[in-house]
PyMOL Python script that loads the backbone (N, CA, C, O; Angstrom):
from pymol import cmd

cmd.read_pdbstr("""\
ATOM      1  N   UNK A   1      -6.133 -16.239 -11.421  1.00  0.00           N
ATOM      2  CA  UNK A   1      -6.086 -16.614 -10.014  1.00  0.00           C
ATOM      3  C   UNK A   1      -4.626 -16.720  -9.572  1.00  0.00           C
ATOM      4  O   UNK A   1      -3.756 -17.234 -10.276  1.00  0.00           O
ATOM      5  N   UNK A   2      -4.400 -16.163  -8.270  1.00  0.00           N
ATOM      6  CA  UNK A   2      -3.194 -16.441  -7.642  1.00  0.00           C
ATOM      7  C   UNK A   2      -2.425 -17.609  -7.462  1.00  0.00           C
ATOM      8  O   UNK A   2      -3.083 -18.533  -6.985  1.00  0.00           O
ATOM      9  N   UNK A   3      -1.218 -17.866  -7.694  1.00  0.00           N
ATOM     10  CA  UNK A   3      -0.669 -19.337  -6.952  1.00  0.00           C
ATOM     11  C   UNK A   3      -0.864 -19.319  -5.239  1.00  0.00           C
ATOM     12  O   UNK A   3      -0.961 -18.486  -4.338  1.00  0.00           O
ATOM     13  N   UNK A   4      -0.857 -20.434  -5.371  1.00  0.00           N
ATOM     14  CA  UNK A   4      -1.402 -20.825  -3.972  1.00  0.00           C
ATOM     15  C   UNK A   4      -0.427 -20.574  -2.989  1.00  0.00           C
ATOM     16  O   UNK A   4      -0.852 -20.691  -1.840  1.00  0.00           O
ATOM     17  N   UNK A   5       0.931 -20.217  -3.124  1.00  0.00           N
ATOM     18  CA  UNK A   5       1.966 -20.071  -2.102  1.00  0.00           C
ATOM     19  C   UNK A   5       2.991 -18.888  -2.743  1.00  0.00           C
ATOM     20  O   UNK A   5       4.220 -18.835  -2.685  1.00  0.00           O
ATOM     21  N   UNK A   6       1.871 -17.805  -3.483  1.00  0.00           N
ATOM     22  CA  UNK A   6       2.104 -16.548  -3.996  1.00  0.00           C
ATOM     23  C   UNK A   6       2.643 -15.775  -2.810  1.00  0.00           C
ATOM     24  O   UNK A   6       2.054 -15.837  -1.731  1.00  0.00           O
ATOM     25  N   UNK A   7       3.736 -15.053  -2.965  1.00  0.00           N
ATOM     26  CA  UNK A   7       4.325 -14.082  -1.870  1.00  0.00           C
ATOM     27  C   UNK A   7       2.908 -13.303  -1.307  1.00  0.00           C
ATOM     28  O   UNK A   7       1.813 -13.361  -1.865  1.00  0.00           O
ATOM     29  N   UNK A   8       3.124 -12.802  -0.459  1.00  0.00           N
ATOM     30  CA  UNK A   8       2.110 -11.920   0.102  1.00  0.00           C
ATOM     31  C   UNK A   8       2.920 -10.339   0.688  1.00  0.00           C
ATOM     32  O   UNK A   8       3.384 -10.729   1.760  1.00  0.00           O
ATOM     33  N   UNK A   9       3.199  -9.292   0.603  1.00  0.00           N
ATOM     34  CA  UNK A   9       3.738  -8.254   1.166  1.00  0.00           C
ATOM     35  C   UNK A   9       3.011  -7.083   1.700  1.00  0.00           C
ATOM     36  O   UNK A   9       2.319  -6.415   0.931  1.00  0.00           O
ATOM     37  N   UNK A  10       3.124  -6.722   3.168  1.00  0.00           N
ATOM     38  CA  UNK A  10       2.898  -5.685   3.735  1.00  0.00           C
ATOM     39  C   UNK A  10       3.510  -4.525   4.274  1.00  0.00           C
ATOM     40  O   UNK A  10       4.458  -4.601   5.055  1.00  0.00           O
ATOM     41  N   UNK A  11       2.930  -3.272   3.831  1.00  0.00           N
ATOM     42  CA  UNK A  11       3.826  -2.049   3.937  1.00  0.00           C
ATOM     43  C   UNK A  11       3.175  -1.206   4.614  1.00  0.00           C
ATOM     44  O   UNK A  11       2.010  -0.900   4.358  1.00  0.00           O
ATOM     45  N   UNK A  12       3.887  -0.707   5.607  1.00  0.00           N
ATOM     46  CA  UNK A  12       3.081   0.066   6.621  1.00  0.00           C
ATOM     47  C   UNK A  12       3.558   1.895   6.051  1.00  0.00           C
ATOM     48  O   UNK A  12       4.724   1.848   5.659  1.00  0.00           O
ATOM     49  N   UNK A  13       3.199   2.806   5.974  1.00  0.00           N
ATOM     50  CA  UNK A  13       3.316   4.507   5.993  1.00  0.00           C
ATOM     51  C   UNK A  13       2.830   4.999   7.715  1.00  0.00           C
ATOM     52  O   UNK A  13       1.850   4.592   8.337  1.00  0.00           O
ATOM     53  N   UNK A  14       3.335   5.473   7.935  1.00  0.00           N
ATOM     54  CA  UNK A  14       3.476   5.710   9.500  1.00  0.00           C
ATOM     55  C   UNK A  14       2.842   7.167   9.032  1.00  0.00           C
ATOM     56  O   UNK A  14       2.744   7.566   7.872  1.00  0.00           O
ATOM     57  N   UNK A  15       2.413   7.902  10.318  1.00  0.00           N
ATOM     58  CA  UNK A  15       2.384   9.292  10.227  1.00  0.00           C
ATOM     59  C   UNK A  15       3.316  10.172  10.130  1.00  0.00           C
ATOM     60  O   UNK A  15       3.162  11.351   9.812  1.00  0.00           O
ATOM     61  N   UNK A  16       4.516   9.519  10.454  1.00  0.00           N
ATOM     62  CA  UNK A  16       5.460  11.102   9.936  1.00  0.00           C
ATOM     63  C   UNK A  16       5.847  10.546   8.746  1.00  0.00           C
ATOM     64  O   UNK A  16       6.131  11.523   8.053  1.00  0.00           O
ATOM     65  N   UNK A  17       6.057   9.388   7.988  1.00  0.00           N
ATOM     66  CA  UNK A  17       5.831   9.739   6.548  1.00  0.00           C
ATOM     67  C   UNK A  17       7.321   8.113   6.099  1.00  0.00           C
ATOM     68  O   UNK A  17       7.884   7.793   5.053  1.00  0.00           O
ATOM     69  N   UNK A  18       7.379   7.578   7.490  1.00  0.00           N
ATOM     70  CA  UNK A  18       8.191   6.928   7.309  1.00  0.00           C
ATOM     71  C   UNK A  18       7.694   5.211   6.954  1.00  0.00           C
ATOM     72  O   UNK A  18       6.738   4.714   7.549  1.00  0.00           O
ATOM     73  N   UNK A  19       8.322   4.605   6.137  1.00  0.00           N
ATOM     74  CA  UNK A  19       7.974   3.167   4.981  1.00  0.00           C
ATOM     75  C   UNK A  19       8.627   1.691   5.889  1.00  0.00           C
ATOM     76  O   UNK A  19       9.790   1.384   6.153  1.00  0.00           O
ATOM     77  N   UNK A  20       7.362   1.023   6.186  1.00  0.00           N
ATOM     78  CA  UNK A  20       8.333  -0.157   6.507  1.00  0.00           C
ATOM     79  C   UNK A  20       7.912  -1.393   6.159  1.00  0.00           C
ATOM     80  O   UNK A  20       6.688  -1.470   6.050  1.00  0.00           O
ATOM     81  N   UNK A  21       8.468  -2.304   5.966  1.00  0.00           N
ATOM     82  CA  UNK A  21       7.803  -3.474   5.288  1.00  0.00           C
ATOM     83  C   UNK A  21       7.762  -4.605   6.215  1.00  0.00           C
ATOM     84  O   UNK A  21       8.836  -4.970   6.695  1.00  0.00           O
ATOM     85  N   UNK A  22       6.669  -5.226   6.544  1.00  0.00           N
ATOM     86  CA  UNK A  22       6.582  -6.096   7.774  1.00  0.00           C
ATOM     87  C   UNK A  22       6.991  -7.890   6.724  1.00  0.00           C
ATOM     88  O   UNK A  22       7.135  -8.383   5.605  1.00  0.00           O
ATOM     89  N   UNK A  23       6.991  -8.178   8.311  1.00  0.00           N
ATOM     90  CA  UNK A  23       7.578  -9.481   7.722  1.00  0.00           C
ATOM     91  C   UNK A  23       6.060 -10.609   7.634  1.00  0.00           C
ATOM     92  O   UNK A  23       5.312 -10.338   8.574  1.00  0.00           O
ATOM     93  N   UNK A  24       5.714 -11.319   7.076  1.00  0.00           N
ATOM     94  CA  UNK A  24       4.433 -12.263   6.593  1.00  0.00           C
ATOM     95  C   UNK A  24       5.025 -13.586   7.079  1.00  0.00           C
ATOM     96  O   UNK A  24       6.176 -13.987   6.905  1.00  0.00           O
ATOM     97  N   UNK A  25       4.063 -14.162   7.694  1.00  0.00           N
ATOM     98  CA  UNK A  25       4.197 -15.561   8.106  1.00  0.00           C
ATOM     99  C   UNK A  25       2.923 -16.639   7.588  1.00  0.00           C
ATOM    100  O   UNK A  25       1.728 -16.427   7.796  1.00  0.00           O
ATOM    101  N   UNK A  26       3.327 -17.493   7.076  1.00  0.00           N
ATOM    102  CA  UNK A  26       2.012 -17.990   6.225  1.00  0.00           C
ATOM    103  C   UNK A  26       1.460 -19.001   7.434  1.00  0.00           C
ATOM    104  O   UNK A  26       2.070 -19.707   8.238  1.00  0.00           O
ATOM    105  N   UNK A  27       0.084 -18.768   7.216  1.00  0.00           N
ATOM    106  CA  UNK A  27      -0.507 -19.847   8.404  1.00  0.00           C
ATOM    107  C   UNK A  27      -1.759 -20.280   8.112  1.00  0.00           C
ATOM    108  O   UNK A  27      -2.436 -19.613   7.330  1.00  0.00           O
ATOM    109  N   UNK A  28      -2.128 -21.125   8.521  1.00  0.00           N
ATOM    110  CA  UNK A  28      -3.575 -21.873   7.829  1.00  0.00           C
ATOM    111  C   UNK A  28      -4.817 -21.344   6.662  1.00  0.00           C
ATOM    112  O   UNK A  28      -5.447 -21.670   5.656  1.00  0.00           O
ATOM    113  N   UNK A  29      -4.562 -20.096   7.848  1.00  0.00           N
ATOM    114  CA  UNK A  29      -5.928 -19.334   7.337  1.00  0.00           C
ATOM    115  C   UNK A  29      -5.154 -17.867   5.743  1.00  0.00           C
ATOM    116  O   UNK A  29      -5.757 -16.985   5.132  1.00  0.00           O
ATOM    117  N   UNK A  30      -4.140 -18.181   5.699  1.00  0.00           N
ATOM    118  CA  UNK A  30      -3.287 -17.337   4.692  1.00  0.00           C
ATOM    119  C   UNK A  30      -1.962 -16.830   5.145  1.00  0.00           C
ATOM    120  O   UNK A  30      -0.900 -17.445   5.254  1.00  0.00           O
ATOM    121  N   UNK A  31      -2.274 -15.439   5.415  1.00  0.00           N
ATOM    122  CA  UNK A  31      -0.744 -14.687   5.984  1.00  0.00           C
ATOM    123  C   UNK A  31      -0.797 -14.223   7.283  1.00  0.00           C
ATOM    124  O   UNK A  31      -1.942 -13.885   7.585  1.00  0.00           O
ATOM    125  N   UNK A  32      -0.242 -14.126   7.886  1.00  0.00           N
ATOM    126  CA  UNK A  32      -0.093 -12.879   9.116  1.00  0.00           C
ATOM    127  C   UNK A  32       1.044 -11.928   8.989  1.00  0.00           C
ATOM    128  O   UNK A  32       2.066 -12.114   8.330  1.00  0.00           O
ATOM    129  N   UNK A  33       0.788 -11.056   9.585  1.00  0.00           N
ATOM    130  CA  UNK A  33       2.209 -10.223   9.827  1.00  0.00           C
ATOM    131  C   UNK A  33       1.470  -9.352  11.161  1.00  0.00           C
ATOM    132  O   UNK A  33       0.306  -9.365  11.561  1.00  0.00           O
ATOM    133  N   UNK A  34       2.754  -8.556  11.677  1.00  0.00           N
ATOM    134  CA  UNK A  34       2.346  -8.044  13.047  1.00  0.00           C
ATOM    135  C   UNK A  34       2.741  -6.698  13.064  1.00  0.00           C
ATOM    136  O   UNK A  34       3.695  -6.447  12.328  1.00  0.00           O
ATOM    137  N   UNK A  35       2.310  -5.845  13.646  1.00  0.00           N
ATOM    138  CA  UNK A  35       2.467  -4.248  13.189  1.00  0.00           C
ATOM    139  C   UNK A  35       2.460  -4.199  14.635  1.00  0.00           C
ATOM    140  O   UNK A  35       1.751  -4.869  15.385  1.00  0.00           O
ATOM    141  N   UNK A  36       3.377  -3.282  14.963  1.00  0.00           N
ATOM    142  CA  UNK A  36       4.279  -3.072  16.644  1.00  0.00           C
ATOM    143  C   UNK A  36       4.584  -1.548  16.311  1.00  0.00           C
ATOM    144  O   UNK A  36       5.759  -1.193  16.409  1.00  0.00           O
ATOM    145  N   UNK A  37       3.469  -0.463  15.861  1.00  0.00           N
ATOM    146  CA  UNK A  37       3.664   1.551  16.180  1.00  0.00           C
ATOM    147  C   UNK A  37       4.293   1.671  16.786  1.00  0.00           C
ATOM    148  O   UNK A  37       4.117   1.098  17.862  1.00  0.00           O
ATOM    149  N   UNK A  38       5.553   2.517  16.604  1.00  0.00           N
ATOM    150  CA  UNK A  38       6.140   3.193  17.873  1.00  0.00           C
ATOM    151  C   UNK A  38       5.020   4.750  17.998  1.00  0.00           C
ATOM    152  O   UNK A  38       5.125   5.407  19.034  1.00  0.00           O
ATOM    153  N   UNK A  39       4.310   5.086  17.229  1.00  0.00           N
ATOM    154  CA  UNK A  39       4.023   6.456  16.782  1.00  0.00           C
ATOM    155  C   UNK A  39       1.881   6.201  17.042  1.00  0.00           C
ATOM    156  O   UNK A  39       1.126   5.259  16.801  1.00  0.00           O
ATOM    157  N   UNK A  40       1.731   7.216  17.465  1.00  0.00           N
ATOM    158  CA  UNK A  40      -0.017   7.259  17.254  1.00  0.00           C
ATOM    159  C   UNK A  40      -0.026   7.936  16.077  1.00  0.00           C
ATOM    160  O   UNK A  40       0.952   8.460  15.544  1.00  0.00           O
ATOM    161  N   UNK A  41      -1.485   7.913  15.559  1.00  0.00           N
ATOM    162  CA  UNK A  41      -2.125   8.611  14.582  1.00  0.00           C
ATOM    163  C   UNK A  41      -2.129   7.546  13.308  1.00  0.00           C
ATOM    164  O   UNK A  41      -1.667   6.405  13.321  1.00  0.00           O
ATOM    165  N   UNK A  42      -2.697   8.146  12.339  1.00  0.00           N
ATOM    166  CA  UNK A  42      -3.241   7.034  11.299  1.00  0.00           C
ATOM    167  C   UNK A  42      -2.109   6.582  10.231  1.00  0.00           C
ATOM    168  O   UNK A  42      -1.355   7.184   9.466  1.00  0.00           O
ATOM    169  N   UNK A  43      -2.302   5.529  10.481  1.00  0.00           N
ATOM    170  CA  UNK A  43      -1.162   4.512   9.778  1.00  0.00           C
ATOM    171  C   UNK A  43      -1.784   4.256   8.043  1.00  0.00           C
ATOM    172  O   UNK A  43      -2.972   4.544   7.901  1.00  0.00           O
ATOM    173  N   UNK A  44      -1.324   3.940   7.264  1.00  0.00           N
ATOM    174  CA  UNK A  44      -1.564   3.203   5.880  1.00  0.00           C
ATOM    175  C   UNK A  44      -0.735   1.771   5.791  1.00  0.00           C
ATOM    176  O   UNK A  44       0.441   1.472   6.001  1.00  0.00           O
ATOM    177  N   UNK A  45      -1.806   1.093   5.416  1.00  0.00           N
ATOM    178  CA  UNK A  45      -0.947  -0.419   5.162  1.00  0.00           C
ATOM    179  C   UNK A  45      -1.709  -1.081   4.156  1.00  0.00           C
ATOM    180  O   UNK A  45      -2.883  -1.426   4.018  1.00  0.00           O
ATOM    181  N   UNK A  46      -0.370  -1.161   3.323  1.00  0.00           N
ATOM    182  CA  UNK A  46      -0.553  -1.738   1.882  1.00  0.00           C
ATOM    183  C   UNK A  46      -0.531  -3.014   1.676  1.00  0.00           C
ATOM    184  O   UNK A  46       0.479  -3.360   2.289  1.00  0.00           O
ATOM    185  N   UNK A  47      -1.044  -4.057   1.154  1.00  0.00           N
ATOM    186  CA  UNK A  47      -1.055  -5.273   0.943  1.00  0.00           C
ATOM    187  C   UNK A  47      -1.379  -6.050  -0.293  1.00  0.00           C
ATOM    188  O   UNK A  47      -2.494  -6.238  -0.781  1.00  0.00           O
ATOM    189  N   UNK A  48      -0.141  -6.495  -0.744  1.00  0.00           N
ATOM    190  CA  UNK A  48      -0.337  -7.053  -2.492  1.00  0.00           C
ATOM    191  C   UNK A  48       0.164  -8.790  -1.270  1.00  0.00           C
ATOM    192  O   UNK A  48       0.532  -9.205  -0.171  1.00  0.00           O
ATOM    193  N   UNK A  49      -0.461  -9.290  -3.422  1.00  0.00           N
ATOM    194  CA  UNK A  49      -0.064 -10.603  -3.273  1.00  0.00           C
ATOM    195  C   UNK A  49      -0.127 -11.403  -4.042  1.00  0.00           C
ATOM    196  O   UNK A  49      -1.267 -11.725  -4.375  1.00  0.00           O
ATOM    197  N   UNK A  50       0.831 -11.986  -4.582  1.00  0.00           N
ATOM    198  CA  UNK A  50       1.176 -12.210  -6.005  1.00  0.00           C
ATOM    199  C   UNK A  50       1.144 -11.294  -6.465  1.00  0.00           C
ATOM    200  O   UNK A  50       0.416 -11.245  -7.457  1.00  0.00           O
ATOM    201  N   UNK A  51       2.015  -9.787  -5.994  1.00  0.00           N
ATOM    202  CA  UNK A  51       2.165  -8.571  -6.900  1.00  0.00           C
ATOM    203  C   UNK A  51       0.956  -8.083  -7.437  1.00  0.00           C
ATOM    204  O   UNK A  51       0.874  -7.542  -8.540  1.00  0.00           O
ATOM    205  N   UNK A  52      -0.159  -8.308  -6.514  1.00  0.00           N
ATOM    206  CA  UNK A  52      -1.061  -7.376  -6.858  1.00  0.00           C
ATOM    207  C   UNK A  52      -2.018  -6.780  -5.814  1.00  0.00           C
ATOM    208  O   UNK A  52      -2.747  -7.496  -5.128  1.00  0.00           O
ATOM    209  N   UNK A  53      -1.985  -5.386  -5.715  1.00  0.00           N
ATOM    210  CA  UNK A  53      -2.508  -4.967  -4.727  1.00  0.00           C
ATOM    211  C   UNK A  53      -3.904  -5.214  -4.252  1.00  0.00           C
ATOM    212  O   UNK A  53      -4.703  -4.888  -5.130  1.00  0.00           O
ATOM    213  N   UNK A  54      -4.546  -5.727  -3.055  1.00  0.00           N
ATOM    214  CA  UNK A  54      -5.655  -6.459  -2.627  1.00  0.00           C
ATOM    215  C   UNK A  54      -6.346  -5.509  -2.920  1.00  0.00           C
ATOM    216  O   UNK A  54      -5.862  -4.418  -3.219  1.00  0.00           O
ATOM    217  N   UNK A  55      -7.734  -5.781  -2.883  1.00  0.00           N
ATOM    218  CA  UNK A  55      -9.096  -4.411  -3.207  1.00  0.00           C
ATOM    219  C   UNK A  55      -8.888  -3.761  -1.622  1.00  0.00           C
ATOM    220  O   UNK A  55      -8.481  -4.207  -0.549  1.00  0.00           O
ATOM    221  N   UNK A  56      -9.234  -2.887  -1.953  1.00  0.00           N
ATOM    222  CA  UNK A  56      -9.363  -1.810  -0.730  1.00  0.00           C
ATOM    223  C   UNK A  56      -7.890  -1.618   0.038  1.00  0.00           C
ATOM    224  O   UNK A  56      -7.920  -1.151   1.177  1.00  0.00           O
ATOM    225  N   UNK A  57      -7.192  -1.808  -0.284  1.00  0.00           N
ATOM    226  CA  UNK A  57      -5.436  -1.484   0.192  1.00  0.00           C
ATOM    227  C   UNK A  57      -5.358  -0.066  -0.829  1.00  0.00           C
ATOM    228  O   UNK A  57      -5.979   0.227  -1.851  1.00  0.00           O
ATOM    229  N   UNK A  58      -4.499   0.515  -0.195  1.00  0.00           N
ATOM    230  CA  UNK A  58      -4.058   1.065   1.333  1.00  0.00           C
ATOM    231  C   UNK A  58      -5.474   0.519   2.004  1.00  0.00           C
ATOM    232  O   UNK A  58      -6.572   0.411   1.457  1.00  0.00           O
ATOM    233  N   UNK A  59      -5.115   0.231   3.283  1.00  0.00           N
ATOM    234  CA  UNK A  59      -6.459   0.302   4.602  1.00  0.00           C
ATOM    235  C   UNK A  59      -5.235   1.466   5.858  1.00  0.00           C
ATOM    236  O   UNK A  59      -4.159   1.546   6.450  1.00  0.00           O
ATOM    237  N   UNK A  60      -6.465   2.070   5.559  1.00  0.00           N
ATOM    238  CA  UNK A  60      -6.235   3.237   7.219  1.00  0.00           C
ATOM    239  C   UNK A  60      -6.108   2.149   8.291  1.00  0.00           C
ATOM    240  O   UNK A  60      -6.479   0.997   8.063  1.00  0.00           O
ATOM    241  N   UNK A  61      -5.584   2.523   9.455  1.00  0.00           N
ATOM    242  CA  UNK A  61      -5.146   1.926  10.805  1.00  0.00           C
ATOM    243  C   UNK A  61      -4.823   3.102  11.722  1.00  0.00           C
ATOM    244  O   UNK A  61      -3.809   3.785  11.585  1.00  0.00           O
ATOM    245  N   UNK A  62      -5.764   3.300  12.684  1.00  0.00           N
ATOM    246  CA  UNK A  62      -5.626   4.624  14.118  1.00  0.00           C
ATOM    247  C   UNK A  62      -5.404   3.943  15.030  1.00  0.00           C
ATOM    248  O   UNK A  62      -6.147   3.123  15.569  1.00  0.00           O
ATOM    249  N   UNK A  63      -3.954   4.341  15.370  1.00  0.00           N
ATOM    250  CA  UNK A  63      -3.178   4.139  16.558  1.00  0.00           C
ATOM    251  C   UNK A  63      -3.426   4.807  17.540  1.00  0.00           C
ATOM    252  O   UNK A  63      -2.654   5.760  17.643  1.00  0.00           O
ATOM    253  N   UNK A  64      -4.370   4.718  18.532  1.00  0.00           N
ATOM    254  CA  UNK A  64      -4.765   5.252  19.526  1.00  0.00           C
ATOM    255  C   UNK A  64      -3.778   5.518  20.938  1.00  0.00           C
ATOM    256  O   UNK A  64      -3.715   6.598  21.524  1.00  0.00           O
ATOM    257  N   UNK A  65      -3.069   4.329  21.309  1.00  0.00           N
ATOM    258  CA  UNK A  65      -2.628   4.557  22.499  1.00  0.00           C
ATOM    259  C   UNK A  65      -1.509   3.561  22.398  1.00  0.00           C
ATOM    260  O   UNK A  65      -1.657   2.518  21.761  1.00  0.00           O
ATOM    261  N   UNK A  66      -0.408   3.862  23.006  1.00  0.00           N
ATOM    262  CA  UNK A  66       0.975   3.258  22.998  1.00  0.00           C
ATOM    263  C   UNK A  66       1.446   3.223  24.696  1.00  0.00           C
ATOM    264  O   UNK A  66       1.559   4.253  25.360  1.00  0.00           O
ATOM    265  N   UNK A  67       1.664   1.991  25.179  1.00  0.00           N
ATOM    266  CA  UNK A  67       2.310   1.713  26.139  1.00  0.00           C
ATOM    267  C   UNK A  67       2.874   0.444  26.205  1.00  0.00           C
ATOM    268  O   UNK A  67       2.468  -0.510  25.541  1.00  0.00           O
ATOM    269  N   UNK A  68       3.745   0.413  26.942  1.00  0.00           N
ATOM    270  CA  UNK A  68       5.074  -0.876  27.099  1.00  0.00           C
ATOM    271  C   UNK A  68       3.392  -2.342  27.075  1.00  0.00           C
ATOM    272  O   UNK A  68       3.561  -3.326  26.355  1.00  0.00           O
ATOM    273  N   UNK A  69       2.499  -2.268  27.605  1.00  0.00           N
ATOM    274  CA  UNK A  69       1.490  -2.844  28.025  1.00  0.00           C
ATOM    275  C   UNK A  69       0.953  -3.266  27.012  1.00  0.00           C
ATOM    276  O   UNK A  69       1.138  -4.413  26.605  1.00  0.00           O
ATOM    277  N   UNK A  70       0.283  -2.509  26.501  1.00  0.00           N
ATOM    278  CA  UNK A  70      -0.759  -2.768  24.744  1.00  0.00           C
ATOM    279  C   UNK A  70      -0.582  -1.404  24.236  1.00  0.00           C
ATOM    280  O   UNK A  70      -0.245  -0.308  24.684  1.00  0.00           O
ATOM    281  N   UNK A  71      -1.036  -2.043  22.841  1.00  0.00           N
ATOM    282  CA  UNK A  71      -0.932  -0.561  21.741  1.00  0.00           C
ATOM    283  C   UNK A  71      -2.098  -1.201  21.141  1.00  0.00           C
ATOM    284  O   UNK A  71      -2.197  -2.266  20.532  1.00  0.00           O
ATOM    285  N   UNK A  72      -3.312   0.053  21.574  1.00  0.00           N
ATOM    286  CA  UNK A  72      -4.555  -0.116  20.704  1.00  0.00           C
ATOM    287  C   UNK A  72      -4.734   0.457  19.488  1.00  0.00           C
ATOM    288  O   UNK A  72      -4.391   1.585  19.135  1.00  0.00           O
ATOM    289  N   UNK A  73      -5.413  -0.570  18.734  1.00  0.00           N
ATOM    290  CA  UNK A  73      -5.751  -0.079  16.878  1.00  0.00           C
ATOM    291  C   UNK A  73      -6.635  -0.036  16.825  1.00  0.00           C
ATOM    292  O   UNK A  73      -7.323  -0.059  17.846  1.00  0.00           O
ATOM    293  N   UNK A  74      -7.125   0.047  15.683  1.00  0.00           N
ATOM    294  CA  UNK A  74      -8.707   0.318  15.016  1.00  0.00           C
ATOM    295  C   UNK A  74      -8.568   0.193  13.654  1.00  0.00           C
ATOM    296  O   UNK A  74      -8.048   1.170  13.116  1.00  0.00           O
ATOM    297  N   UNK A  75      -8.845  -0.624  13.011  1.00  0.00           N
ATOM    298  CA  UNK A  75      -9.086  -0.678  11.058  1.00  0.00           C
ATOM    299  C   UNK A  75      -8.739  -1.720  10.083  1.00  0.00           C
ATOM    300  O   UNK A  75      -8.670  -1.683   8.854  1.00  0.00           O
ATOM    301  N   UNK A  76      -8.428  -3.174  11.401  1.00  0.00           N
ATOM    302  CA  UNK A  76      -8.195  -4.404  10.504  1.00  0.00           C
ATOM    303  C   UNK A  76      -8.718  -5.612  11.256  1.00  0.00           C
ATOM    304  O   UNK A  76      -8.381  -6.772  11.017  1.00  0.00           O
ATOM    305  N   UNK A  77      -9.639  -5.193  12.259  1.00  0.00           N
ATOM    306  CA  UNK A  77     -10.277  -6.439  13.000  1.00  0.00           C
ATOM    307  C   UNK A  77     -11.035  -7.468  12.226  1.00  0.00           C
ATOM    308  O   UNK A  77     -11.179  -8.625  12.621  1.00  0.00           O
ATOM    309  N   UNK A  78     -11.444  -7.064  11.266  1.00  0.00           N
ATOM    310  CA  UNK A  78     -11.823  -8.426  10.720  1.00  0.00           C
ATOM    311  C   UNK A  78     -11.017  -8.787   9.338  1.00  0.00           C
ATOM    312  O   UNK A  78     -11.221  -9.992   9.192  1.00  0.00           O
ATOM    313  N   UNK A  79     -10.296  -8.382   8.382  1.00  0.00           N
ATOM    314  CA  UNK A  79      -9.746  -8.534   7.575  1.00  0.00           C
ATOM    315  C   UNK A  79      -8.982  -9.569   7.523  1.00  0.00           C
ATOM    316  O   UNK A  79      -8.217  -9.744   8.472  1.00  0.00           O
ATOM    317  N   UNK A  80      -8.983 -10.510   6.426  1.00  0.00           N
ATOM    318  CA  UNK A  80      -8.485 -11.407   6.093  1.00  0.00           C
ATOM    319  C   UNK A  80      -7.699 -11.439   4.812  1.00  0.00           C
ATOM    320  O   UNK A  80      -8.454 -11.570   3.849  1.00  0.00           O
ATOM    321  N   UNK A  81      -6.519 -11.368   4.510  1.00  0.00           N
ATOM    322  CA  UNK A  81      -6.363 -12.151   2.683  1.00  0.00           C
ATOM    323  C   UNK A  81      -6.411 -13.691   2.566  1.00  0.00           C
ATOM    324  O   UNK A  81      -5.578 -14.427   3.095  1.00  0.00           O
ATOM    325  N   UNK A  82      -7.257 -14.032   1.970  1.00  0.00           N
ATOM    326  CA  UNK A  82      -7.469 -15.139   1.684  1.00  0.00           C
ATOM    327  C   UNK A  82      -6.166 -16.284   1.267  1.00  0.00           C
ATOM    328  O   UNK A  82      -5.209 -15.903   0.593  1.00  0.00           O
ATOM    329  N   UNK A  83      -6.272 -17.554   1.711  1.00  0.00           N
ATOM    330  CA  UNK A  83      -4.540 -18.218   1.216  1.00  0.00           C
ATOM    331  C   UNK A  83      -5.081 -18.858  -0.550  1.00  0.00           C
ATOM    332  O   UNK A  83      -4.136 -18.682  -1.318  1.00  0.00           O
ATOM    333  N   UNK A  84      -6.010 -19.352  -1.102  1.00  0.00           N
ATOM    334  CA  UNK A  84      -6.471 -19.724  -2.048  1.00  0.00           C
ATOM    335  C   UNK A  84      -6.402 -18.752  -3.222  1.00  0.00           C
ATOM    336  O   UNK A  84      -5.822 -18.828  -4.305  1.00  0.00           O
ATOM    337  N   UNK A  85      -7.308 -17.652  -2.576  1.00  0.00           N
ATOM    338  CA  UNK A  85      -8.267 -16.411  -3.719  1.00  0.00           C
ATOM    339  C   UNK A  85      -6.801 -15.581  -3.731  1.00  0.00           C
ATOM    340  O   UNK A  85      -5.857 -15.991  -3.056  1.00  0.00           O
ATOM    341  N   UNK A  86      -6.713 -14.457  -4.509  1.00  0.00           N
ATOM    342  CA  UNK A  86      -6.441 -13.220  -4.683  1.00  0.00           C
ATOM    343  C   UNK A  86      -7.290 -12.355  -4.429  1.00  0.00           C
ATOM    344  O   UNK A  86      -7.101 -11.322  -5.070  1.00  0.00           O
ATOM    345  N   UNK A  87      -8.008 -12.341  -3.871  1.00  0.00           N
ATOM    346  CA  UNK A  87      -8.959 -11.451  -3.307  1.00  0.00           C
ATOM    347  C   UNK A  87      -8.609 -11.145  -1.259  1.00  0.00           C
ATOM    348  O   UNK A  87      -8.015 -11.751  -0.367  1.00  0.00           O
ATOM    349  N   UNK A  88      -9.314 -10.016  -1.370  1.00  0.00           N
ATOM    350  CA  UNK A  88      -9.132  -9.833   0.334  1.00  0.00           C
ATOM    351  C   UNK A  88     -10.678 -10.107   1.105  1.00  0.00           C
ATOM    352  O   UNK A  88     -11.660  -9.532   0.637  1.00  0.00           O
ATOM    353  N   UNK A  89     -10.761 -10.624   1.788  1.00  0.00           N
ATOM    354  CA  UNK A  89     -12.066 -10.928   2.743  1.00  0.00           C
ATOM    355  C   UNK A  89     -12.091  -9.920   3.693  1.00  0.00           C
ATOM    356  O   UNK A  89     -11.107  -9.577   4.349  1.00  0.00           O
ATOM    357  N   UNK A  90     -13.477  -9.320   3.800  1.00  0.00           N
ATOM    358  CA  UNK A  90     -13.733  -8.541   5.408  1.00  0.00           C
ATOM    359  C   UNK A  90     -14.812  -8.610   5.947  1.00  0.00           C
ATOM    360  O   UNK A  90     -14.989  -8.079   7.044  1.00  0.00           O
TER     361      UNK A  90
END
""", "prot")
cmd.dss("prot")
cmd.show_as("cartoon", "prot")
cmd.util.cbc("prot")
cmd.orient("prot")
């Protein structure tokens, strides 16, 4: 089992092929981090914790539409990593 205040890291693959690592903010319910596309089309985002990659990571993410306004997604509305488990919830 994970430590309880085990790093958590997220890595986004963009469609043209470019790597970025978002920043994690720990909050009640576990981690957050915030993904801000400059780019449409399908994203990959990786997520370990305690150095180990969650089940089902990579998760796809389709960037549908980009404006100064909203940027709509699709592929992590319910996903959770858990702050306790090493496991990922969905």
């Amino acid at each position: 089992m994970a430590k309880k205040d085990a790093p958590c890291n997220v890595n986004v693959l963009n469609p043209k092929g470019r790597s970025t690592s978002l920043k994690t903010k720990k909050v009640p319910e576990g981690y957050e981090a915030v993904l801000s596309p400059w780019d449409t089309g399908l994203h990959k985002v990786t997520i370990d914790y305690d150095s180990v990659e969650v089940p089902g990571s990579p998760f796809s993410v389709e960037v549908f539409k980009i404006n100064m306004a909203a940027i709509i997604v699709k592929g992590l509305e319910k996903r959770k990593l858990l702050q306790n488990q090493s496991m990922f919830h969905s």
